[in-house]
C-alpha positions in Angstrom: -17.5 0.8 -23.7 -21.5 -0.4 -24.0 -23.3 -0.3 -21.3 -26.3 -2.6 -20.7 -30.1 -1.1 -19.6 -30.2 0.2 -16.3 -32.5 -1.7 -14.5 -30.7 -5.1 -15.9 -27.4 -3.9 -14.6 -28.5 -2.6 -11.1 -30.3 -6.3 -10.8 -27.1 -8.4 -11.8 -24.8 -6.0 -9.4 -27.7 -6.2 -6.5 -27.0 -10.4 -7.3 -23.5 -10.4 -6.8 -23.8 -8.4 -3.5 -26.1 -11.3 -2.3 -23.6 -13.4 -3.1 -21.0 -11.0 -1.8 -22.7 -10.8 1.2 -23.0 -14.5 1.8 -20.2 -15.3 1.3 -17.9 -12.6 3.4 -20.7 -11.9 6.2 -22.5 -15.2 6.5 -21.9 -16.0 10.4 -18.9 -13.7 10.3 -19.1 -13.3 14.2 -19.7 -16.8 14.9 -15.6 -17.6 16.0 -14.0 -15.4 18.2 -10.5 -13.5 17.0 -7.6 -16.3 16.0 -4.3 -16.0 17.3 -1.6 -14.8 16.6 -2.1 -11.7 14.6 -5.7 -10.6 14.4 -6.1 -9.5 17.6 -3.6 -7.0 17.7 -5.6 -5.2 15.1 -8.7 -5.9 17.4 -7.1 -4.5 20.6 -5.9 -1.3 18.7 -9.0 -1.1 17.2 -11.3 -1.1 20.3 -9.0 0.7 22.2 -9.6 3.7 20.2 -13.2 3.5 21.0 -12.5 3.3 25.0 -9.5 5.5 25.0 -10.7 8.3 22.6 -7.2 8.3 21.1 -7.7 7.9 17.3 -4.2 9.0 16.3 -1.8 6.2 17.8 -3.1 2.3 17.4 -2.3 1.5 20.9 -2.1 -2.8 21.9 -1.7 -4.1 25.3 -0.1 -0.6 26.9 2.2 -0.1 24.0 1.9 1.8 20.7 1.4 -0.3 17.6 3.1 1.2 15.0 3.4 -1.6 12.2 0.3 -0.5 10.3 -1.3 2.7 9.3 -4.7 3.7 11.3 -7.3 3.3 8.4 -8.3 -0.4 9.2 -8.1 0.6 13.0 -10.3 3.0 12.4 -12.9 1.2 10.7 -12.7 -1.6 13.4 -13.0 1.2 16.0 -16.2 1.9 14.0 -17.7 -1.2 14.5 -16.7 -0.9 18.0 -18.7 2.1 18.4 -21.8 1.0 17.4 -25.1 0.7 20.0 -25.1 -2.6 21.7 -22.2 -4.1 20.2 -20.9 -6.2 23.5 -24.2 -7.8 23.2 -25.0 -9.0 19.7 -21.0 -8.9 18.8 -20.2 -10.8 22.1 -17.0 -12.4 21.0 -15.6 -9.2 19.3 -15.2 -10.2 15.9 -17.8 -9.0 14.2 -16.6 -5.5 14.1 -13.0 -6.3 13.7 -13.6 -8.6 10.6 -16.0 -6.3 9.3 -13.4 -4.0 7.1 -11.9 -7.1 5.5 -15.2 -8.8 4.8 -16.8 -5.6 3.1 -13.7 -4.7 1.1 -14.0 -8.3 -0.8 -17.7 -7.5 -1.3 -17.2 -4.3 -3.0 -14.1 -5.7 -5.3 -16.5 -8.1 -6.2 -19.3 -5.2 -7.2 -15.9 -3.5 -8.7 -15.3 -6.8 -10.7 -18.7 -7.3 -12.0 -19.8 -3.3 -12.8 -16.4 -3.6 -15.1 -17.5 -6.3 -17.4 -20.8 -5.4 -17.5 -19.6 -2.2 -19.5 -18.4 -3.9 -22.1 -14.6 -4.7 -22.1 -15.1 -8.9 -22.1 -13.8 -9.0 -25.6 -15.4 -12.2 -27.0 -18.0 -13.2 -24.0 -21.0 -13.0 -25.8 -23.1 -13.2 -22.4 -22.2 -10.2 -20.4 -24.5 -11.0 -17.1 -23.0 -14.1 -16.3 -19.3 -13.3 -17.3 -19.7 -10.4 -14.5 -21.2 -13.1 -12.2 -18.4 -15.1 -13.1 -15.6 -13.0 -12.3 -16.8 -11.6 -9.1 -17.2 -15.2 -8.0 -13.7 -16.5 -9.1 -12.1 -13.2 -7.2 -14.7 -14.1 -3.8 -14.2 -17.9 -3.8 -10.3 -17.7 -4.2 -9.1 -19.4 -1.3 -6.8 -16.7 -0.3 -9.8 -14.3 -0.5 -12.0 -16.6 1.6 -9.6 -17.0 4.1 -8.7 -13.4 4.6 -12.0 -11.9 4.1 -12.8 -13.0 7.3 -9.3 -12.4 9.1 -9.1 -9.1 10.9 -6.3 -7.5 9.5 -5.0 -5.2 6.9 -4.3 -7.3 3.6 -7.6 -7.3 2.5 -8.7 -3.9 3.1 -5.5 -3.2 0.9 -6.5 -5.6 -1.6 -9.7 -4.0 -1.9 -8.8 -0.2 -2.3 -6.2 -1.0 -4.7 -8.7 -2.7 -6.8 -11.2 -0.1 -7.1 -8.0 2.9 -7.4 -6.1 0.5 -10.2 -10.3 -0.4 -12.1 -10.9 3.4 -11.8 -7.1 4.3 -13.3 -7.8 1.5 -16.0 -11.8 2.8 -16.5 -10.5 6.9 -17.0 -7.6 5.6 -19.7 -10.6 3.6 -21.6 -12.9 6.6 -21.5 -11.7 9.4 -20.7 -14.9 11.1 -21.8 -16.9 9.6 -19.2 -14.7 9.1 -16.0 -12.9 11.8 -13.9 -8.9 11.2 -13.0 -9.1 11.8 -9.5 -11.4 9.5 -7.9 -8.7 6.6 -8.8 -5.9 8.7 -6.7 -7.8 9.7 -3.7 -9.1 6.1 -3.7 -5.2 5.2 -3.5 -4.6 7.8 -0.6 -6.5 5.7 1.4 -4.7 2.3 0.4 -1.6 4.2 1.7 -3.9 4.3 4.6 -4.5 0.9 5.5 -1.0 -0.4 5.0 1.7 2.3 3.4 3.6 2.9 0.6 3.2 -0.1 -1.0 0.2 1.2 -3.1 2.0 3.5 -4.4 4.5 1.3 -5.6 2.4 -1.6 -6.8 0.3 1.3 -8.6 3.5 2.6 -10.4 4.7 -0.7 -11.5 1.1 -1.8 -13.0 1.1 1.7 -15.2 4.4 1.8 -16.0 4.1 -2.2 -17.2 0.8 -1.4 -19.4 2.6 1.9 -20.7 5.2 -0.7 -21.8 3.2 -3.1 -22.9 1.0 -0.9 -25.6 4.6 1.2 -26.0 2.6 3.9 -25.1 3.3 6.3 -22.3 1.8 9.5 -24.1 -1.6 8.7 -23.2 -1.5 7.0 -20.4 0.3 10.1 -18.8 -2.3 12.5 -20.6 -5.2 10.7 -19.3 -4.1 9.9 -15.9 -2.7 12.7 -14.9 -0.5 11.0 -12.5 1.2 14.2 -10.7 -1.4 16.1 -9.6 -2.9 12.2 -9.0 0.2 11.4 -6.5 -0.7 15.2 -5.3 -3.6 13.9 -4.1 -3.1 10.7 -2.7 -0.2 12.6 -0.7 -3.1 15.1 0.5 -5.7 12.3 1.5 -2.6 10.3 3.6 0.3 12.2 4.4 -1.4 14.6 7.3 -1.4 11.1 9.5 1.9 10.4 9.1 2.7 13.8 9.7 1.1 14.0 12.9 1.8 10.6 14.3 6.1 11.5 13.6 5.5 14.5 15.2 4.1 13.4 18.5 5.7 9.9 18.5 9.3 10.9 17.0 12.3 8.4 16.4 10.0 5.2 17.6 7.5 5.4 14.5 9.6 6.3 12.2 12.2 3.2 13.4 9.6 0.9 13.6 7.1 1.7 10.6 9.5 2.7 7.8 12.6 1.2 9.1 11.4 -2.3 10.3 7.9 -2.9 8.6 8.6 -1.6 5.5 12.5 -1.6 4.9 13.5 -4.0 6.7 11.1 -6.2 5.6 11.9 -5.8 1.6 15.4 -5.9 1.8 15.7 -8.7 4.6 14.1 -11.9 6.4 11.8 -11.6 9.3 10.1 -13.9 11.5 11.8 -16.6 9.9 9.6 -15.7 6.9 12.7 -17.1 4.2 11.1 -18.1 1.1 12.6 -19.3 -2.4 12.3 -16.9 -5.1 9.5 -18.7 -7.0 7.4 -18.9 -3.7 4.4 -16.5 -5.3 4.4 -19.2 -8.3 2.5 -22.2 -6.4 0.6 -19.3 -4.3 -0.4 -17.8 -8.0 -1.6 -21.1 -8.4 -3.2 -22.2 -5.2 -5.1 -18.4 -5.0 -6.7 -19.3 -8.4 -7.9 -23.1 -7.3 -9.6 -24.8 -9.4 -9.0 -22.8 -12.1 -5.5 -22.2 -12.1 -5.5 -24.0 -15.7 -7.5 -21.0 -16.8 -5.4 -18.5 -15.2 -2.8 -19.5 -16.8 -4.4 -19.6 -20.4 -5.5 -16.3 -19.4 -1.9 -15.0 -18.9 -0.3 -16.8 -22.3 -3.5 -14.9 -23.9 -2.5 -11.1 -23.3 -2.8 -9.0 -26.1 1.0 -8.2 -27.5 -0.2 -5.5 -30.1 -1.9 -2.3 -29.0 -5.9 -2.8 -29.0 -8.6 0.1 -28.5 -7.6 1.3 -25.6 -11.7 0.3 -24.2 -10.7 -3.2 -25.1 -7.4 -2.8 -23.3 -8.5 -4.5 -20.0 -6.8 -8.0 -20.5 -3.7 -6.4 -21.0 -4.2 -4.1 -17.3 -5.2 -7.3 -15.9 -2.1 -8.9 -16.6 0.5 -6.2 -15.8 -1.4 -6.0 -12.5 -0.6 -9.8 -11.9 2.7 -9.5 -12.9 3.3 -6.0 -10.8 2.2 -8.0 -7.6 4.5 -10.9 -8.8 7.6 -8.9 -9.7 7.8 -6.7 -6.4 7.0 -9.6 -4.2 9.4 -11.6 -5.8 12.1 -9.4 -5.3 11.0 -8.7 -1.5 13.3 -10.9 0.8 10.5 -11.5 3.6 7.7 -13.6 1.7 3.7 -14.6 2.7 1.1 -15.8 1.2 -1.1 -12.6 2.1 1.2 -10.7 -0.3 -0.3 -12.4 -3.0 -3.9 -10.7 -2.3 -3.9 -7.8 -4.6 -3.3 -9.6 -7.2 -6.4 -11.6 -7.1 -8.7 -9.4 -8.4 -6.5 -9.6 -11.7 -6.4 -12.9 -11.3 -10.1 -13.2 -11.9 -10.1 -11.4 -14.5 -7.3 -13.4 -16.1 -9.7 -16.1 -15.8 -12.5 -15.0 -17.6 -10.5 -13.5 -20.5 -9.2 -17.2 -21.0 -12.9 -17.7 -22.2 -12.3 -15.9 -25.2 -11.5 -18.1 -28.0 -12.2 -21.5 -28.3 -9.7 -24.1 -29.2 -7.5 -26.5 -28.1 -5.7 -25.2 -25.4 -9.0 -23.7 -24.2 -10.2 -27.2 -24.0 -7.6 -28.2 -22.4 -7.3 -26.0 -19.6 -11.2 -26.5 -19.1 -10.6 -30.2 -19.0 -7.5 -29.7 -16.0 -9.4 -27.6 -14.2 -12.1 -29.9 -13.7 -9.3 -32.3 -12.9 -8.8 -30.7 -10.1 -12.6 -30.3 -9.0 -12.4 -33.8 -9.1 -8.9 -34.5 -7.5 -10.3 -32.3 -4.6 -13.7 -34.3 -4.5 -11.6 -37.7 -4.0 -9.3 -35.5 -1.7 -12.5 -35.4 0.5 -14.3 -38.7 0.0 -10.5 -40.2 0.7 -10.5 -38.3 4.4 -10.0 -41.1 6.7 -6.8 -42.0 4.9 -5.7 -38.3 5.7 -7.5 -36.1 8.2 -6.3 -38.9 11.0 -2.5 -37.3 10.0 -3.5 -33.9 11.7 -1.4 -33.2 14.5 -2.0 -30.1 16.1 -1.0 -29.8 20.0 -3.6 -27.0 20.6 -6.0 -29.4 19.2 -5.0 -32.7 19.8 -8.9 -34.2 19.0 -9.3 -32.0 15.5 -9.0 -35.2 13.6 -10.9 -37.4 15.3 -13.7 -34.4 15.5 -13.7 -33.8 12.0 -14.4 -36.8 10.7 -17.2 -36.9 13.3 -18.9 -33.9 12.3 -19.5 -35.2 8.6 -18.2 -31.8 7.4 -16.0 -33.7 5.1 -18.2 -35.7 3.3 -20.6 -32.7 2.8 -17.3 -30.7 1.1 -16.7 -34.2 -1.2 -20.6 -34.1 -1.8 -20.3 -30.1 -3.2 -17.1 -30.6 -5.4 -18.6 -33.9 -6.6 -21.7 -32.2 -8.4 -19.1 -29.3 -9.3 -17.7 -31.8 -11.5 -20.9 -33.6 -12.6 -22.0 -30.0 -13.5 -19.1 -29.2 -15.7 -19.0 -32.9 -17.1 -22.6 -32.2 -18.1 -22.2 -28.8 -19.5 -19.1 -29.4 -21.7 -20.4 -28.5 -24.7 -22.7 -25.2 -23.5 -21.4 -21.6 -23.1 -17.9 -21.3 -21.7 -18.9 -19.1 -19.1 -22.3 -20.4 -18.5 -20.1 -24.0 -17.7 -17.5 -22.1 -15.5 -20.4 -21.0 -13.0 -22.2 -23.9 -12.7 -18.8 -25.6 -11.6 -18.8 -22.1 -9.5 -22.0 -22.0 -7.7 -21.5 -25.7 -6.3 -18.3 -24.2 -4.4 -20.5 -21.3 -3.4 -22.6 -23.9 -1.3 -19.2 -26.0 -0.5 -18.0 -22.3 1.3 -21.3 -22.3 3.8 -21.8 -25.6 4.3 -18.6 -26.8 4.6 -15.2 -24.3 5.0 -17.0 -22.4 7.6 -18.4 -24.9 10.0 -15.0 -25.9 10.0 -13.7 -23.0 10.8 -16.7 -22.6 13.8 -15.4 -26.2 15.0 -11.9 -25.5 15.1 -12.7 -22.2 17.4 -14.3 -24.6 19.8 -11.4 -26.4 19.7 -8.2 -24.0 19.6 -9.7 -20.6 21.3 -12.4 -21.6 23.2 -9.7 -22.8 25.6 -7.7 -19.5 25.7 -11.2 -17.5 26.1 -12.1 -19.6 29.2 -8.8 -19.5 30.6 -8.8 -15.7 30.0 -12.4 -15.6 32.2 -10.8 -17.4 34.8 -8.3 -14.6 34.8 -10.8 -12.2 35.1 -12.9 -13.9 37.8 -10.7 -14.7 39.9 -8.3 -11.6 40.0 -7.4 -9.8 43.0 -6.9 -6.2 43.5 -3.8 -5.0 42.0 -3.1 -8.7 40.6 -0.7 -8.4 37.6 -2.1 -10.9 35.0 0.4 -12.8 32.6 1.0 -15.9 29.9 3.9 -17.5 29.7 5.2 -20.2 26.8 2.6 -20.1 24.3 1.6 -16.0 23.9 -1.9 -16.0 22.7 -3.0 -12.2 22.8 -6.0 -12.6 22.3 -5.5 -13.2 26.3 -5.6 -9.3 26.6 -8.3 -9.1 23.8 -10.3 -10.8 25.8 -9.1 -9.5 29.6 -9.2 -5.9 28.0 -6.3 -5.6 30.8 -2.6 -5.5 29.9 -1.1 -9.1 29.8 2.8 -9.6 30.9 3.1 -11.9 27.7 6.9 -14.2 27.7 7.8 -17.4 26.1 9.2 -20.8 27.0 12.5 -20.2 27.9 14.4 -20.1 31.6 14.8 -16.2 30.5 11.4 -15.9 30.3 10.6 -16.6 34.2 13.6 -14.0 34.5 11.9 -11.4 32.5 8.7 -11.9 34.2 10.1 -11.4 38.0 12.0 -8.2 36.5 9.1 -6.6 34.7 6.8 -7.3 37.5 8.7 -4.6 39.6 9.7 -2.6 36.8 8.1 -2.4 33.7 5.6 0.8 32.7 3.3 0.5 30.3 -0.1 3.0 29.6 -3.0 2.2 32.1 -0.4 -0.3 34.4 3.1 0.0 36.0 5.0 -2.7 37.6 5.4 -2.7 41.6 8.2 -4.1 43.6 7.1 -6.3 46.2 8.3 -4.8 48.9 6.0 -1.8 48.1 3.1 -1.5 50.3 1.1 -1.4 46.5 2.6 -4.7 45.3 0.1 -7.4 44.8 1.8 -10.4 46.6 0.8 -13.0 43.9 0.1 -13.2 40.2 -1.9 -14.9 37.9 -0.9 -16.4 34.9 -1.8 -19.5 32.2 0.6 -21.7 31.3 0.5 -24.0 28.3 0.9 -28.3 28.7 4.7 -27.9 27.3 6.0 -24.9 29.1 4.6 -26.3 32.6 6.7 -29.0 32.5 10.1 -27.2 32.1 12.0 -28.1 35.0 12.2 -24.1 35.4 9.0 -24.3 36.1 8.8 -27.2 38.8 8.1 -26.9 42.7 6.9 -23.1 42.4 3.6 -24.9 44.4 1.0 -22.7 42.3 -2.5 -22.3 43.1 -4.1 -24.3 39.9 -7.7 -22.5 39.4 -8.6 -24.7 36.4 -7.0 -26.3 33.5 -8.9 -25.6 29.5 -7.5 -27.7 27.0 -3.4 -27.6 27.4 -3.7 -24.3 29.2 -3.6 -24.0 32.7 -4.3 -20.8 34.9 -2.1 -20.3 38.4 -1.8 -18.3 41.2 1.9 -17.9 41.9 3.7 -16.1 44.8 6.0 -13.3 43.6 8.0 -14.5 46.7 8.8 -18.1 45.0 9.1 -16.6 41.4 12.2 -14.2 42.3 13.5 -16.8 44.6 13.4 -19.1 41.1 14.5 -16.4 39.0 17.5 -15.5 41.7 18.5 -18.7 41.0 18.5 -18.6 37.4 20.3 -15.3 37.2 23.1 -17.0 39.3 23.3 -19.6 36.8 24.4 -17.1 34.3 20.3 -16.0 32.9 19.8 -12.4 32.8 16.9 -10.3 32.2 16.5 -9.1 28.2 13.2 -7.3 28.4 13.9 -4.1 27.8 15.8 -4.9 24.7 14.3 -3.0 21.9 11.8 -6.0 20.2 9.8 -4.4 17.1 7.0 -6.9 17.2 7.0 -6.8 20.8 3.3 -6.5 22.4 
């Protein structure tokens, strides 16, 4: 591999983390946590910090055992910081922060890579790396969960950098050690299990096949006393947490979140088995015509093995696709860690001029232009937004002008690529590029900052209202819609049940009954027992006719939510009646994603 001057390739990498940086941390705090999933990892994150108990991801009173601790962690970090209740006031900051710094450095990852060498027919080296690193940050699956606070793209990003360091020792082995790439992938098993392992396996074992040569990968890699390590940088957690938590974690990590969800359906997450195919394609927007020129174009015969990286790129791709595929629970997450190959894919389709290069140039900017009509056409669409938590989005949107400013932005994308049709291929693929840069800042996130104000502003003001007006002893719940970022927000454990006549039931029962850490249910004839509780209650649920005539105490409505003080006197009267009716209490059924 050649490798540019110094001080040119520190000053291209210090550009992409400019653009790394604005892209993934640009008013990253700005929203507050969105339901339903990320504040789960927020809670157990936090929690750590104010608990002092690192070991066990704790949410809500209740272990959280469906990830590993490393993104915890690394929230908990952020946490701990000086100050951080005061210039991260909404708590997001430090739980997106993982996510949003792991796309930043696969972007760094991305661009170091070509720089040294192994773009096999781009004859301009800076802005190929400036390219790829752009088409792995502005993928919209890597936009979106960059700044989501979960797991997926902390995954996405170790993997990368293990899989680019397993690819960069094979190329030269002269100049890279073989164990940076395995302890790299202990801490992938880390932040969300085995499935590094497995994803790592299937990529090697693919390019072995591929060049029909497993001598020297095997020789070079040095895969056994690799998995040594791996097993030494993650298996002491694991250890630990089965040995103080027992049957519970192993049930509920290996059997449910891992097993369970490979071999069947959860959450009503049933997907046809070519569902990754139009995700492949939507991750890679615009240029999903290039992506898949870029896949047709792998290498069949065995090249140098420093000009090999097309050929890793595309058994990584199809690694991601193949053991997805064959998994029986299906999301569009799952498709992350194949976008850094993705991008890579993309730039390699720059190779060779001709006619199907032309052509996939000239449907990609299709696309940048269907997308810009998309936009300028929004009063014929955005008014078909129906959304009961945000029953003014539509009308809002349009109001903001946000969408004309994203039909502005992908309208001089394709002017730019229009006008540079006959320059270099990569110079014309980041002018189309830098447009969507600007469409990202000025457009996708004000969005996403007006539909907080719209969704969760609600649930955080209806969660202060909790807070202020709580009694002594109060129990605090949510019933119908079950928003935790409720007990984000409280930082008090939330009785949490849905929308149906059991769900009063289960809420009178685990009033007197339920334990959980830092709060224990009190019967009401104890002297202890709070004589009321306070709840919200969405539009939908409050009119069930379960729900009728228990003559709450309204202290304010926020959007469809409602918060009420109810008597626990007229809620087990209610749920005494239900019971007799034939409704019994199922709370203490065992519920893996219970929280």
């Amino acid at each position: 591999m050649v490798v540019m001057s110094g001080r040119r390739h520190l000053g291209v990498l210090a550009l992409v983390l400019a653009l790394g940086v604005l892209i993934n941390l640009w008013r990253l705090g700005a929203t507050g946590v969105v339901d339903e999933t990320p504040p789960l990892f927020a809670a157990a994150g936090r929690a750590m910090t104010q608990t002092g108990d690192w070991l066990t991801p704790r949410v809500n009173g209740l272990p959280r055992f469906d990830k590993p601790p490393l993104v915890y962690w690394l929230m908990a970090l952020g946490y701990s910081l000086p100050g951080q209740i005061v210039w991260d006031p909404l708590g997001s900051w430090a739980a997106r922060l993982p996510s949003a710094l792991s796309s930043v450095a696969v972007m760094l990852v991305l661009a170091d890579t070509v720089l040294r060498g192994p773009s096999a027919g781009l004859r301009r080296p800076v802005a190929a790396a400036l390219t790829a690193a752009l088409c792995f940050g502005l993928s919209p699956l890597v936009l979106v969960w960059s700044r989501t606070a979960v797991s997926d793209a902390l995954l996405c990003g170790l993997l990368a950098i293990s899989l680019i360091l397993q690819w960069r020792r094979f190329a030269a082995p002269e100049r890279h050690r073989w164990w940076p790439a395995w302890l790299v992938l202990g801490l992938a098993v880390l932040a969300k299990g085995p499935v590094a392992v497995v994803l790592t396996g299937l990529t090697l074992l693919l390019f072995s096949a591929l060049r029909r040569d497993l001598a020297t990968p095997w020789s070079r890699l040095r895969p056994l006393p690799g998995l040594a390590l791996t097993a030494l940088v993650s298996l002491p957690w694991y250890a630990v947490e089965l040995l103080v938590e027992g049957q519970p974690f192993w049930d509920s990590f290996f059997g449910y979140h891992n097993l369970q969800r490979f071999t069947s359906v959860v959450n009503d997450h049933l997907q046809p088995w070519w569902f990754f195919g139009p995700v492949m394609l939507v991750a890679a927007m615009p240029f999903s015509p290039l992506l898949l020129l870029g896949l047709a174009r792998i290498p069949r015969q065995r090249t140098s093995p420093d000009q090999s990286l097309h050929q890793f790129a595309g058994c990584w791709l199809l690694a991601v696709l193949l053991l997805f595929t064959t998994a029986a629970t299906k999301l569009p997450s799952y498709w992350l860690p194949a976008t850094p190959a993705a991008a890579l894919l993309i730039c390699f389709a720059l190779g060779r001029r001709d006619r199907w290069l032309a052509l996939a140039w000239a449907s990609s900017l299709a696309l940048v232009l269907l997308l810009a009509v998309g936009f300028w056409c929004a009063p014929l669409w955005v008014p078909l937004i129906n959304d009961p938590e945000m029953p003014t989005l539509a009308s809002d949107l349009l109001a903001s002008g946000l969408v004309w400013r994203a039909a502005g932005w992908f309208s001089l994308a394709a002017l730019m690529g229009v006008v540079l049709w006959r320059g270099s291929l990569v110079l014309r693929l980041l002018s189309v590029q830098l447009p969507l840069v600007c469409f990202h800042l000025t457009a996708v996130i004000p969005i996403a900052e007006l539909a907080d104000q719209l969704r969760q502003l609600p649930v955080r003001q209806a969660t202060q209202t909790l807070v202020d007006q709580q009694r002594p002893q109060e129990p605090l719940a949510m019933v119908g819609a079950m928003k935790p970022s409720v007990h984000f927000y409280a930082g008090q454990v939330i009785l949490f049940e849905g929308r149906s006549n059991g769900a009063q039931v289960n809420l009178a029962d685990r009033l007197s009954k339920e334990q959980r850490r830092g709060w224990r249910g009190v019967p009401l004839q104890s002297p202890d027992a709070s004589p009321t509780v306070l709840l919200i209650i969405d539009e939908g649920t409050r009119r069930q006719r379960h729900w009728r005539g228990l003559q709450p105490e309204r202290l304010g409505r926020f959007g469809v939510y409602t918060v009420w003080r109810i008597e626990r006197t007229r809620l087990n009267d209610r749920a005494a009646e239900l019971m007799a009716d034939g409704v019994d209490a199922d709370w203490q059924k065992p519920r893996p994603e219970r929280f």
